[in-house]
N, C-alpha and C positions, 0 to 999 in steps of 0.2 A: 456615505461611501460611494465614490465614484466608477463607474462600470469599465470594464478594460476596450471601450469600440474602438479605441486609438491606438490601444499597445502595438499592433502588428506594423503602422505606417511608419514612413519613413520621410523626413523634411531634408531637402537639398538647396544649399545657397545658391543661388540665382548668377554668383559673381566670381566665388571661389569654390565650386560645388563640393564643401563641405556638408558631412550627413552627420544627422542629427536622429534620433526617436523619438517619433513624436510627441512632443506635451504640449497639452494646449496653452498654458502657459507660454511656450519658446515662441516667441515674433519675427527673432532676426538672429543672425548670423555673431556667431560668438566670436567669428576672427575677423571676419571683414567690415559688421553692423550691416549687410545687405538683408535684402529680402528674400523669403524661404518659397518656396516650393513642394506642393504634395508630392510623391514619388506615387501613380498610380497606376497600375497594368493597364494597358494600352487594348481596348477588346479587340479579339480577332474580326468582330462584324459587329455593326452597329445596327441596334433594333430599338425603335422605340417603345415607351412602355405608356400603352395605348394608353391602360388604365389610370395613369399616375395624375397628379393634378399640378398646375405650374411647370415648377423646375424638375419635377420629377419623372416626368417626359422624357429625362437623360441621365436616370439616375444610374444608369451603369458606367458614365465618364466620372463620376465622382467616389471618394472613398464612402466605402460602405456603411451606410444606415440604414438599420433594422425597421420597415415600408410601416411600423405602428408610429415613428417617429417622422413621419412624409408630413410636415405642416406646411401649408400656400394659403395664399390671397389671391390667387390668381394671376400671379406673378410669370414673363415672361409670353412668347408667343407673340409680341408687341408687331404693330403693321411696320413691313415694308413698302413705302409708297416711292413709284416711281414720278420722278420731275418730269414735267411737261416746260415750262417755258426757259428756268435754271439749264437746263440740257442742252436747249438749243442758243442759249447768248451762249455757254462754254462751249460749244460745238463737240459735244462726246458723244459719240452712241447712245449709253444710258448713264443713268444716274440715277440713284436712290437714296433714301432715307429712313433710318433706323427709328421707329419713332418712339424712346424709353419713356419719352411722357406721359404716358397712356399706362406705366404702372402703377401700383396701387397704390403705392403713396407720392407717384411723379416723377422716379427717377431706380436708373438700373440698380444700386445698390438692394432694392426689393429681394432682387436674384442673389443676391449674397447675402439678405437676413432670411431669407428663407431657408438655406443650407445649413448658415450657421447655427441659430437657434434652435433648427432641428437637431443639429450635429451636441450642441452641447447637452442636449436636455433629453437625448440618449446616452451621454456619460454620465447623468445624474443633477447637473447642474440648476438651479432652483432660480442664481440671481443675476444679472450680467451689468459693467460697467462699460462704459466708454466714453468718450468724449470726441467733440465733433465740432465741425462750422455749418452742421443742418441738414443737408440731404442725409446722413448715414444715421445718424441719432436718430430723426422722423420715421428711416425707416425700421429700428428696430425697435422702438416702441411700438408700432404697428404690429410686427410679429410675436414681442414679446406679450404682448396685450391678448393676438391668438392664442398662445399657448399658456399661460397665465405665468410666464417667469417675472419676474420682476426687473425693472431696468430705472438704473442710476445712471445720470447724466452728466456730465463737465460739457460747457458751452462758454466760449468767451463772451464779452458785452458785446461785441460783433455779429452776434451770432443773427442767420437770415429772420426776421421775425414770422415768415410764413409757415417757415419750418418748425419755429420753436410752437408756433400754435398748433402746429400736428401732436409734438412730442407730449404738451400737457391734456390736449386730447386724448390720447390714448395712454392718460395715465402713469408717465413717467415723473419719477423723481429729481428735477433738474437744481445744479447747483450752479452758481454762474462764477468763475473764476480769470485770472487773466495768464494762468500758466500750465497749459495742460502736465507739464513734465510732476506735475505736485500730486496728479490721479493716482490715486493707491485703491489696494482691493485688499479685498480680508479673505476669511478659508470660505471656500463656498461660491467664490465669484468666480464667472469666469472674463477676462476683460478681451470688447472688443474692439479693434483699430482696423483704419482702412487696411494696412499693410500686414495685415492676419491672413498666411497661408490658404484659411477656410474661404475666408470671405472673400480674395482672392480666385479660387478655383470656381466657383461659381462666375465669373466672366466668362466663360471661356462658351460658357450659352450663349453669346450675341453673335458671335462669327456663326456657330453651329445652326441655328435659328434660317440667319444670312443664305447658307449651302441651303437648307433643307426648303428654304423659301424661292430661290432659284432653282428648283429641279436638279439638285445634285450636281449644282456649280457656285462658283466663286465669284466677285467681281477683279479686276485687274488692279483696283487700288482700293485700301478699306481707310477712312481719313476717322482718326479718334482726337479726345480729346487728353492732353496728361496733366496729372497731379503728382501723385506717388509714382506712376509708370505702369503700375498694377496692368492696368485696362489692355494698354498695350504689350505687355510679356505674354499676358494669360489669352489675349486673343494669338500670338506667335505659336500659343502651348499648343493652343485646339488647332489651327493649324497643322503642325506637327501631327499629331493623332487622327486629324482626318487623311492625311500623307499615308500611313500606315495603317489604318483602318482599308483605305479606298488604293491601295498599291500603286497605280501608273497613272491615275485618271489625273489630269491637269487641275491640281490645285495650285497654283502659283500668286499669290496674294500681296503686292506690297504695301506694307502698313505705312503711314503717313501718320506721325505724332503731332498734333499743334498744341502750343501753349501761350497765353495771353503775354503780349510784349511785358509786360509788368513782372512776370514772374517766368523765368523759361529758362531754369537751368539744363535741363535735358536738352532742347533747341541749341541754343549756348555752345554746350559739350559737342555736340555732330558737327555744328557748325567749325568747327575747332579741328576736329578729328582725335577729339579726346576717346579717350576706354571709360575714363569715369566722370561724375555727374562731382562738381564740386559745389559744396552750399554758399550760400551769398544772403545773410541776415537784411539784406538792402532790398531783394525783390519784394514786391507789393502788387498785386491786384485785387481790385476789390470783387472779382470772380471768385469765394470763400474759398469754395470747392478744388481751385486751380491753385491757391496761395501756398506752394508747397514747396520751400525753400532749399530742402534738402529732402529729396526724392527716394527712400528707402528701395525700390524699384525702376531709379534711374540708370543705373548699369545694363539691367534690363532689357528696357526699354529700347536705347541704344543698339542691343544686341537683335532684338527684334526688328527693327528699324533698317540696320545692316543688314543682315541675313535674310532679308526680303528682297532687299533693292530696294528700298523703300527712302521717305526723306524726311 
């Protein structure tokens, strides 16, 4: 019997802002197939919470979980290092470096299996699926392995093999398939995908990290990388919430999407001056993580991208 922590939220499409109730089940947008969004109170003032460990240093931007369900590896906080010789052949002022590789298991998704898995496994949930090309799978074996949920795996033959020696380290059950669209889950699962609201809302710590690391400023341009587009709406979000959190103070941030020539439907789209992100079965890079042909997040992204000034 699962616990009601999610009855009260509210999921909003990203493209047609259609609202939903939350279930954790729902992924995506029933009329448009975009990507959802938490609808979450906005705090009047931002305080950290000294005590908390990892992502939890922020847990009042996120929907709420009950602090016995707070599980981390030590996840986020990661160095900002400023360039020294890169700074001066570009000739900027400054220039820095986000550096997610110093997560626990190597890459920011950390910060989104730490959410999630705490998130589900305060509604009750015992076992979780997902399927991946490596960074996301690694890492939630890693946290599923923390808390003792159990995680089933879908990985193509493709799959990174540094990653996949994380995932049976830590004890995951991997099946190797060539069509993720065939993952099913039974009662009791909960399934997890990049383009999962939850998993999602947790990005929104690397811009915030960014501010708090800079003394309560911003940089002039924040350059990420796209797949799904996630990365970038959800850094536009925190954005947004630092805007109103912080009233007048100059945050004005424009995000910079890049995607590997091989695969860059989003790039594509702007490029274009399209509204949406159309798929193309044709794109290919062998960047796993980047190989995202049709971008549940792509409208997004876009939207974020525009409404920065950004390119």
């Amino acid at each position: 019997m699962f616990r009601d922590v999610g009855s009260k939220l509210v999921l909003k499409c990203t493209k047609c802002n259609a609202l939903y109730e939350f279930e954790i089940e729902r992924k995506l947008c029933e009329r448009c197939g975009c990507g959802l969004t938490v609808e979450t109170e906005t705090p009047a003032a931002f305080m950290e919470n000294i005590g908390g460990q990892g992502i939890w240093r922020y847990a009042q931007l996120f929907p709420y979980v009950s602090r016995e369900f707070h599980y981390s590896l030590g996840e986020g906080n990661t160095c900002l290092i400023e360039s020294t010789r890169l700074r001066r052949e570009l000739g900027v002022k400054g220039l820095w470096f986000k550096n997610e590789t110093t997560e626990p298991t190597g890459s920011y998704f950390d910060r989104s299996s730490a959410l999630f898995v705490s998130f589900i496994k305060s509604l009750g949930y015992e076992r979780i699926v997902t399927y991946s090309t490596g960074n996301l799978a690694a890492s939630l074996a890693a946290y599923s392995s923390r808390i003792g949920i159990k995680l089933h795996v879908n990985v193509r033959p493709m799959v990174d093999v540094g990653k996949l020696y994380q995932m049976i380290l830590y004890g995951a059950k991997i099946n190797v398939i060539q069509d993720f669209s065939k993952t099913r889950i039974s009662m009791g699962e909960a399934l997890a995908i990049e383009y999962d609201p939850i998993i999602n809302e947790a990005k929104k710590t690397i811009l915030l990290e960014v501010f708090l690391q800079l003394g309560g400023r911003l940089p002039e341009y924040i350059i990420l990388p796209m797949g799904e587009g996630g990365l970038a709406y959800f850094t536009y979000k925190m954005l947004i919430e630092l805007e109103k959190i912080f009233g007048d103070r100059e945050l004005k941030t424009k995000i910079v999407g890049v995607q590997p020539k091989g695969c860059a439907p989003i790039v594509e789209a702007y490029e274009r001056g399209f509204n949406d992100v159309f798929s193309d079965t044709r794109f290919f890079t062998k960047i796993f993580d980047l190989s995202v042909s049709r971008p549940k997040y792509g409208c997004a992204a876009l939207k974020a991208i525009r409404d920065t000034g950004g390119y």
